[in-house]
C-alpha positions as CSV (number, residue, x, y, z in Angstrom):
1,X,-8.4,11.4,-15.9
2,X,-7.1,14.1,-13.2
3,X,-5.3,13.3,-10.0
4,X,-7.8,15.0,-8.3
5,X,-10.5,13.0,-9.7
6,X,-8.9,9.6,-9.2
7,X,-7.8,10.6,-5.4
8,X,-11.8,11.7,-4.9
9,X,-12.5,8.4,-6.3
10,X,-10.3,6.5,-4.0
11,X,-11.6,8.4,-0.8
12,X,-15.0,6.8,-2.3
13,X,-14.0,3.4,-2.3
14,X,-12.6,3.4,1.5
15,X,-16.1,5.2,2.3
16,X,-17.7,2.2,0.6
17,X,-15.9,-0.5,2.7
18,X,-19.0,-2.0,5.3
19,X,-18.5,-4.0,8.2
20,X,-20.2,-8.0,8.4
21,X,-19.6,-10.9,10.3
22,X,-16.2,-12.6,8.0
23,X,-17.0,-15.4,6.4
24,X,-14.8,-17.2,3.6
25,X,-14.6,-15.1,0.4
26,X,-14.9,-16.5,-2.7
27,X,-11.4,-16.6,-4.2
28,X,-12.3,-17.3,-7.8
29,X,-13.6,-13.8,-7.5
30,X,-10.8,-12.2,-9.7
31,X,-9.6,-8.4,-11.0
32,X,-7.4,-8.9,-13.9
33,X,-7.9,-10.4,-17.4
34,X,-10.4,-8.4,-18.9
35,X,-9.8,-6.2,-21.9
36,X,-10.5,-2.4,-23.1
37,X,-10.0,-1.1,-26.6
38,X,-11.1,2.9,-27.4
39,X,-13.0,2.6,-24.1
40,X,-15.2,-0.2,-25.0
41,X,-14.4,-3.6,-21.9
42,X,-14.5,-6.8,-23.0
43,X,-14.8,-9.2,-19.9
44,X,-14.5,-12.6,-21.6
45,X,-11.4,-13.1,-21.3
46,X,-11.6,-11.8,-17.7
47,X,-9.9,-14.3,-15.2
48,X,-13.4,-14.3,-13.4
49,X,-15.4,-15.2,-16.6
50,X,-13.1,-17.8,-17.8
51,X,-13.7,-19.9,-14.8
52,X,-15.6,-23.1,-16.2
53,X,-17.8,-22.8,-13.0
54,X,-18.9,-19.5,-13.3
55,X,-21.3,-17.4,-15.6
56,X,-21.3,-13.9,-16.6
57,X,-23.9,-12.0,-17.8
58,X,-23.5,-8.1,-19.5
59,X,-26.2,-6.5,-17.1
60,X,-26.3,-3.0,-19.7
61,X,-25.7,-5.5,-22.7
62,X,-29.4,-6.9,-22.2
63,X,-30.8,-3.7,-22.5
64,X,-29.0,-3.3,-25.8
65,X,-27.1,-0.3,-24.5
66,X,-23.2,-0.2,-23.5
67,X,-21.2,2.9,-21.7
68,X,-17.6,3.2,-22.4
69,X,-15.4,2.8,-19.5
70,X,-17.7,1.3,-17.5
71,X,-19.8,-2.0,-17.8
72,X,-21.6,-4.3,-15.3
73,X,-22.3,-7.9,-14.7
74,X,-24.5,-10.3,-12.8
75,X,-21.6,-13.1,-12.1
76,X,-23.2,-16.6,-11.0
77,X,-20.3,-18.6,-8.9
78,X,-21.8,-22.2,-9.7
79,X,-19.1,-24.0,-7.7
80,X,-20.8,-25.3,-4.3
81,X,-24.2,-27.0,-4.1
82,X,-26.4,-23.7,-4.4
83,X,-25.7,-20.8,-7.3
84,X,-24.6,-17.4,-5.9
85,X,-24.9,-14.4,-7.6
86,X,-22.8,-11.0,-7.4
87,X,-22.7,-7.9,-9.4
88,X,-19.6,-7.0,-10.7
89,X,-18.6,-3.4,-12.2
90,X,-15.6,-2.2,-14.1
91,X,-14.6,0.9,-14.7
92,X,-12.0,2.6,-16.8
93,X,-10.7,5.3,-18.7
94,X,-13.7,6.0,-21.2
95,X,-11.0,7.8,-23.8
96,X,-8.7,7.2,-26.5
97,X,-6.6,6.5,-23.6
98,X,-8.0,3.7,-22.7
99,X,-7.4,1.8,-26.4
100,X,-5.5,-1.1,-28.2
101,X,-7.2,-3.8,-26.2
102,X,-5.1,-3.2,-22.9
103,X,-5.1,-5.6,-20.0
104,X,-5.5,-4.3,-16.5
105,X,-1.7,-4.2,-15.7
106,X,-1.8,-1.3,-18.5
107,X,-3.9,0.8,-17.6
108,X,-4.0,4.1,-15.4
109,X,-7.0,4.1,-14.0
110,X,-9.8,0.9,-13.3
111,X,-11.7,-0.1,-10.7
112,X,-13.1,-3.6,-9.9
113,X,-15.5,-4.1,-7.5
114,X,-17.8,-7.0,-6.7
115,X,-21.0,-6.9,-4.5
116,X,-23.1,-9.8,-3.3
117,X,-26.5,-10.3,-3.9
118,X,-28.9,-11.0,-1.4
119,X,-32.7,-12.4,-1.4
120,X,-35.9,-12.2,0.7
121,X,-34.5,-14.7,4.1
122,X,-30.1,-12.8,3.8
123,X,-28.1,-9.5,2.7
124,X,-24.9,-9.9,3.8
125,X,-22.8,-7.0,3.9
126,X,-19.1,-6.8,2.4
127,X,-17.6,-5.4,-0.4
128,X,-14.1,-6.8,-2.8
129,X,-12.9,-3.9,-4.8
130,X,-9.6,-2.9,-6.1
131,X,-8.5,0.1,-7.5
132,X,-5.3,1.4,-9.0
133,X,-4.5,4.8,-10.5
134,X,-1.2,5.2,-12.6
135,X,0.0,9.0,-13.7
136,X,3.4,9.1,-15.5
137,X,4.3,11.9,-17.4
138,X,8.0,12.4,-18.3
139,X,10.2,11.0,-15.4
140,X,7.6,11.4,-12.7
141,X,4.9,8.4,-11.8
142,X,2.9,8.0,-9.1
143,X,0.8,4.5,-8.8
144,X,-1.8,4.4,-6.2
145,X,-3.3,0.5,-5.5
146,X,-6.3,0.3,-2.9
147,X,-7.6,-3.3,-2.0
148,X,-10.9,-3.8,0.0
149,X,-11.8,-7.2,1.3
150,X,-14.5,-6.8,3.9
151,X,-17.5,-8.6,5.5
152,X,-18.5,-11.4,3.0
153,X,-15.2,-10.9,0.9
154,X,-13.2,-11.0,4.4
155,X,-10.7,-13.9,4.0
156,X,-7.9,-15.2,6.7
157,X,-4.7,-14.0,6.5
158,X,-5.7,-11.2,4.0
159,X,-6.1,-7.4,5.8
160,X,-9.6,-6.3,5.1
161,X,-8.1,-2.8,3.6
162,X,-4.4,-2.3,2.1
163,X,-3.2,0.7,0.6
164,X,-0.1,1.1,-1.5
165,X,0.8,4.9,-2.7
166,X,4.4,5.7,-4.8
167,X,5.5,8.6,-6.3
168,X,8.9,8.9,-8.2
169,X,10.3,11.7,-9.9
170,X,14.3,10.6,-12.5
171,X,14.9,14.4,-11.9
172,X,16.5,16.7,-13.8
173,X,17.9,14.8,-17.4
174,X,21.1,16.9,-17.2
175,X,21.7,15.0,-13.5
176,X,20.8,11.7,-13.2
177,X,21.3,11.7,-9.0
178,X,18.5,14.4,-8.7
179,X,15.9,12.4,-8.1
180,X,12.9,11.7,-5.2
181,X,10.5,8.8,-3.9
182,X,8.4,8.7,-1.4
183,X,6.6,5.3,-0.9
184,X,3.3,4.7,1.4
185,X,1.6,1.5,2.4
186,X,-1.0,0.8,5.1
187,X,-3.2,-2.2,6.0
188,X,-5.5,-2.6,8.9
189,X,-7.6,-5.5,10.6
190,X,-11.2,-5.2,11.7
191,X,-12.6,-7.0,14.6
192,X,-16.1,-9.2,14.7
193,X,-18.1,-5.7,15.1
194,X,-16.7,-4.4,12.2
195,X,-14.2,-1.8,13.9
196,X,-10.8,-1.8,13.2
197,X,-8.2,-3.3,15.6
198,X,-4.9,-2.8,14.8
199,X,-2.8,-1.1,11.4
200,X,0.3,-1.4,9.9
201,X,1.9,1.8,8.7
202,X,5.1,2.9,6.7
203,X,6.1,5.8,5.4
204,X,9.5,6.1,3.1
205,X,11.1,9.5,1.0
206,X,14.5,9.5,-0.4
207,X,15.8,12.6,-2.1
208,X,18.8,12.0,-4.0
209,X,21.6,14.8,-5.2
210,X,24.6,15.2,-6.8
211,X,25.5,12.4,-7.4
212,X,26.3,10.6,-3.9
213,X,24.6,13.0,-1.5
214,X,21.2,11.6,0.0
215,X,18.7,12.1,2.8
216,X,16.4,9.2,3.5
217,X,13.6,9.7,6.2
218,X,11.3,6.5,7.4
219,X,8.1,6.4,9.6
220,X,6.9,2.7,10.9
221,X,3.9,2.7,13.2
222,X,2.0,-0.7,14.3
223,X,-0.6,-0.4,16.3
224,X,-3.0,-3.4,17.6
225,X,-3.3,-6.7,16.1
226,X,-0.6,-5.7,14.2
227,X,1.7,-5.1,16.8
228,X,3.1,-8.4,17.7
229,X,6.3,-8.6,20.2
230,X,8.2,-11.3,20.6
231,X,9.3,-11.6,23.2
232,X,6.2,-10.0,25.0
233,X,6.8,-7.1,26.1
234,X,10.0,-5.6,24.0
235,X,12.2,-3.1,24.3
236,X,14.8,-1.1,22.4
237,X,17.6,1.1,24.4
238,X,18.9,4.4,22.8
239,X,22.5,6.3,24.8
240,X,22.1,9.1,26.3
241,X,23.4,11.6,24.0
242,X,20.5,13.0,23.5
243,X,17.5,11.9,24.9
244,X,18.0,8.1,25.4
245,X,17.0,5.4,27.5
246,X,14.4,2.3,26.9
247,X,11.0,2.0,25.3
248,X,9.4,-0.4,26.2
249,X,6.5,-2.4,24.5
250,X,3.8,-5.3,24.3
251,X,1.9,-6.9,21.8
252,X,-1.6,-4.8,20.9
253,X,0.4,-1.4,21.9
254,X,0.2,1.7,19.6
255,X,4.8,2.1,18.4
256,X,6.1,4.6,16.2
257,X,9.5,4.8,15.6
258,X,11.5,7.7,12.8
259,X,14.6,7.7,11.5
260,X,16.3,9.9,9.2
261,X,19.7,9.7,7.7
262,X,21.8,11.5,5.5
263,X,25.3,11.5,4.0
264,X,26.9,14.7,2.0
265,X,30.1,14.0,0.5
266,X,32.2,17.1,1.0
267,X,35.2,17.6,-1.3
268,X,38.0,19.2,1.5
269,X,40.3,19.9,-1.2
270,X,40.9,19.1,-4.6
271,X,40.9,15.2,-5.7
272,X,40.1,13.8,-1.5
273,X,36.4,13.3,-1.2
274,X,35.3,13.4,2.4
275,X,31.5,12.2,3.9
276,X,29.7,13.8,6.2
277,X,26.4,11.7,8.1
278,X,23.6,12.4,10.0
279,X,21.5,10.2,11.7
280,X,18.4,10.8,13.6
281,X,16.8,7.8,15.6
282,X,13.7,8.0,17.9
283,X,10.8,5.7,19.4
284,X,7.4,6.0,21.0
285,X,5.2,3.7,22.8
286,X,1.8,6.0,22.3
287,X,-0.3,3.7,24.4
288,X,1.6,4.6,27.5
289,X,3.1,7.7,29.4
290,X,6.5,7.1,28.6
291,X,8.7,10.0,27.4
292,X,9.7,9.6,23.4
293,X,13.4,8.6,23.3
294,X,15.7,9.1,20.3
295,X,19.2,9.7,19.4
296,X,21.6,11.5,16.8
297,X,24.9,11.2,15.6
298,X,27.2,13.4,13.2
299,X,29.8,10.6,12.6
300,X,27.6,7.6,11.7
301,X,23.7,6.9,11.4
302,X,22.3,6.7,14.5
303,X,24.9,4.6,15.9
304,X,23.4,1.8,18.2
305,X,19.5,2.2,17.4
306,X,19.8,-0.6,15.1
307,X,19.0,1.0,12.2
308,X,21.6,0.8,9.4
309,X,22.3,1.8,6.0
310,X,24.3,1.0,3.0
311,X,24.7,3.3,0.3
312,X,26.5,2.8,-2.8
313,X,27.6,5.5,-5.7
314,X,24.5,4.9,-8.5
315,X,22.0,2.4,-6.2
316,X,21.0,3.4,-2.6
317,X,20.0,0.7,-0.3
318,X,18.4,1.0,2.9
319,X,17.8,-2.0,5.6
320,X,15.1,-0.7,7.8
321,X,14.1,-2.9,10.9
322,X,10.5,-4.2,11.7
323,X,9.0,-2.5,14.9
324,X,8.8,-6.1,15.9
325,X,12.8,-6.7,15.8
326,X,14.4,-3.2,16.8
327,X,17.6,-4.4,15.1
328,X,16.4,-5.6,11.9
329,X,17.9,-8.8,11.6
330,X,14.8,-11.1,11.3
331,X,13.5,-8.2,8.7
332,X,12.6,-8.6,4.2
């Protein structure tokens, strides 16, 4: 299946997510388990229709008719003191692709979705989907994951829509430090009237040369319910060197803070290797008139905005701080 395809499928998914007063999803409602060979799905041995409390019937199989890559199923959760009923659909690579009875995990494309039924008194709106598109050829892969949990499906503590995008390329064979990732995730909350209320937002490239040179650039923006500060409001305070001072902050605010970094080793003469840094720092409070402040530095990464790096020869690694906690001690 094209990239182009899969992305238009995707865009279709988020379009599909409806708003609903959140009740308690049903978690025995699962995604993984089931099995594909040559395009044909087997669900029984689908996490969902393993449950001991929980029927599924082959919706296309009744009509003596099945569609590869794709199958539906009426799924009857028997658990609590009345039966109810979803529809679940699966779909898949319909190709020789999708062969050698494969689990989900293995796949690169499927999308599960479930929908509630209603009757004649309720229709309760919601949708529980998840989709994931894998494309790896040579040393480049990209893995998209999409999760939709809304009105019915809505549970606490889970965001209603999460979003997790990667792309890698190993580089050239010949030079194993020529190499780039760029990683994307985003979740959001939705209020009682079904518009959302806050988002969570990261953005992260590394570009890798030579051997020890790098450049890493990082975007973080929380905005609503998912700006919490503690304590209420915050602040961070840049120097003056270039356009400093203090943001400030409070919970339910719109931040977005970048920072860009980058060390070149630079060989000054033959056998002494010297490195040479760059550090770009900068923060914005967009739901007030305060100026953007930043910061830079040629001798160090960003000294003082709390953001800090530690790069070793073969493994970069890279401590960013939570918008939350400025200087990233109380951050994974």
């Amino acid at each position: 299946m094209r990239i182009g395809f899969k992305l238009a499928a995707l865009s279709g998914a988020l379009s599909m997510a409806m708003g609903g007063s959140a009740i308690a999803g049903n978690a025995d409602l699962k995604f993984d388990g089931w099995t594909v060979d040559n395009g044909t799905i087997d669900h029984s041995t689908s996490s969902t229709c393993a449950n001991a409390n929980i029927d599924c019937q082959d919706i296309l199989g009744d009509f003596g008719s099945a569609t590869p890559g794709f199958k539906q199923l009426k799924v009857t959760d028997k658990t609590g003191a009345t039966d109810v009923q979803y529809i679940m659909t699966i779909i898949t690579d319909q190709d020789a692709g999708a062969t050698g009875a494969q689990t989900a995990a293995d796949l690169n494309f499927y999308d599960v979705s479930y929908v509630k039924m209603g009757n004649n008194t309720s229709n309760e709106n919601g949708l529980k989907s998840q989709q994931v598109i894998k494309d790896v050829s040579g040393g480049t892969a990209f893995v998209s994951t999409t999760d939709i949990n809304s009105g019915w499906a809505a549970d606490a503590g889970i965001d209603p829509i999460t979003i997790s995008q990667s792309l890698g390329n190993d580089g050239d064979a010949q030079t194993a430090s020529d190499n780039f990732s760029s990683v994307f995730q985003y979740a959001s909350t939705v209020g009682a009237d079904g518009k959302r209320n806050g988002f969570d937002m990261s953005i992260d490239q590394a570009t890798g040369l030579d051997g020890t040179d790098l450049q890493i650039f990082a975007l973080r923006e929380k905005q609503g319910t998912k700006l919490v500060a503690d304590p209420d409001p915050s602040s961070v305070t840049l120097p003056d060197q270039f356009t400093g001072g203090t943001a400030t902050w409070a919970s339910g605010d719109d931040l977005k803070s970048i920072w860009i970094g980058q060390k070149i080793d630079i060989n000054n003469e033959p056998g002494v290797v010297a490195d040479s840094y760059f550090g770009y720092v900068s923060y914005d409070n967009l739901s007030d008139n305060q100026f953007v402040i930043s910061d830079y530095s040629l001798d160090g990464l960003a000294d003082g905005s709390g953001w800090t790096t530690a790069t070793g020869e073969a493994t970069p690694e890279l401590k960013l701080p939570c918008l939350a906690d400025p200087s990233g001690a109380s951050c994974p």
